[in-house]
C-alpha positions, -999 to +999 in steps of 0.1 A: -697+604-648-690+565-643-654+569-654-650+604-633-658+583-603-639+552-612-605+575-619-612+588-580-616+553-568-585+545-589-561+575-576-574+565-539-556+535-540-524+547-553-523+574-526-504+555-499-483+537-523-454+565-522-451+562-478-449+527-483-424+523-509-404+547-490-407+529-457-389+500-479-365+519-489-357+536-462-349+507-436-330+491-463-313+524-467-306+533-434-295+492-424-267+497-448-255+528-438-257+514-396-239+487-409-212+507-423-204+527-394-207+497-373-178+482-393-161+512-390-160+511-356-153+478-353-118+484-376-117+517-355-114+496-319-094+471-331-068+492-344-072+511-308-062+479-293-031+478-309-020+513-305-028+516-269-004+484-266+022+497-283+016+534-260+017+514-229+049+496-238+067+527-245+055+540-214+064+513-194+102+506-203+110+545-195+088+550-162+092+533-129+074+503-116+057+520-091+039+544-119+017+513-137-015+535-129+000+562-146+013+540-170-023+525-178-043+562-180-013+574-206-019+542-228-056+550-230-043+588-235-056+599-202-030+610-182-047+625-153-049+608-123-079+600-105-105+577-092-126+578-127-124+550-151-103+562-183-113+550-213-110+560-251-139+585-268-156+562-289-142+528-276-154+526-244-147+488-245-108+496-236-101+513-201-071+515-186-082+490-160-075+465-194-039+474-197-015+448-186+022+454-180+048+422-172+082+430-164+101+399-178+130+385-169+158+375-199+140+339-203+105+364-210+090+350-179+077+376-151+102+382-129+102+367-097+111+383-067+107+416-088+133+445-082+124+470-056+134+498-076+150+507-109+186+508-088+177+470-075+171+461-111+203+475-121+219+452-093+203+422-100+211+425-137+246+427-128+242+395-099+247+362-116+226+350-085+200+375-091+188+366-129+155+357-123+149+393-110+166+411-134+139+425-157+152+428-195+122+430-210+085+451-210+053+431-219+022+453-222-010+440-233-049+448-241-063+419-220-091+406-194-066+389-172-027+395-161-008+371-179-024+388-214-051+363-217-087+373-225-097+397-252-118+427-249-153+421-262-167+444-287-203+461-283-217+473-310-236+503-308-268+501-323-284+465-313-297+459-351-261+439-351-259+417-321-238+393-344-211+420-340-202+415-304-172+398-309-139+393-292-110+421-303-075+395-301-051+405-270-027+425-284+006+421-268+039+441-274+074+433-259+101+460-258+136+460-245+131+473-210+150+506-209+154+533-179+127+516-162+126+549-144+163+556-133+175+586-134+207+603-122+202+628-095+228+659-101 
């Protein structure tokens, strides 16, 4: 009888033993796996960065100047117009409102008065008066402030990893500036 109730004392205090082992396990199990998407996402929206920068720059040397809203939404592949904020599905860190475009002159500084039109570039290219308007060059950028300074900050999205908010680089890409939105009327 003594050892009947001493085995029923004995199984009593194993009988939580399983929950909390699994508890254990289970934070330590489901840290790692937050942690790997988190550095997904992280590789994910930096990688963004740089394609967007290279999207905008394409879009830019072909299109006019007067179309850098349109310019911005098609870099962040939103090319509806609107009054909404476009940003990327699952980077909502870059909006369009973060793409920068600079229209450079041949010595890659902005150009200064700039063209009117894709016509006045074409004539100040050709004016030896005129160089510091000509624009020969498209600079488009992921970036806090016009002149491509200030990098996007990265939020993570689960706050177990507050260490994670950290600052994507500006991306910048410079391309040859193009049509710039000319086009021959028939």
């Amino acid at each position: 009888m003594a050892s009947e109730i001493r085995q029923a004392f004995s199984g009593n205090r194993q009988r939580g033993a399983t929950a909390v082992e699994f508890a254990i396990v289970a934070m330590l199990f489901f840290t790692i796996v937050f942690g790997i998407m988190e550095f997904g996402r992280v590789l994910y929206v930096w990688n963004t960065v740089q394609e967007v920068t290279r999207r905008a720059a394409r879009e830019a040397v072909v299109r006019g100047f007067a179309d850098a809203g349109q310019v911005s939404r098609a870099a962040v592949f939103n090319p509806e117009t609107g009054s909404g904020t476009a940003y990327l599905p699952a980077a909502k860190e870059i909006t369009a409102a973060d793409v920068r475009i600079n229209y450079l002159n041949e010595n890659l500084v902005v150009a200064d008065p700039m063209p009117l039109d894709p016509i006045d570039n074409i004539s100040a290219c050709m004016d030896v008066t005129r160089t510091a308007s000509c624009v020969r060059y498209v600079e488009a950028c992921v970036a806090t402030a016009g002149t491509c300074t200030g990098s996007i900050k990265y939020l993570p999205m689960v706050g177990l990893f507050p260490f994670l908010a950290i600052n994507i680089p500006v991306s910048s890409v410079i391309m040859p500036a193009e049509s710039l939105g000319f086009s021959v009327s028939p």
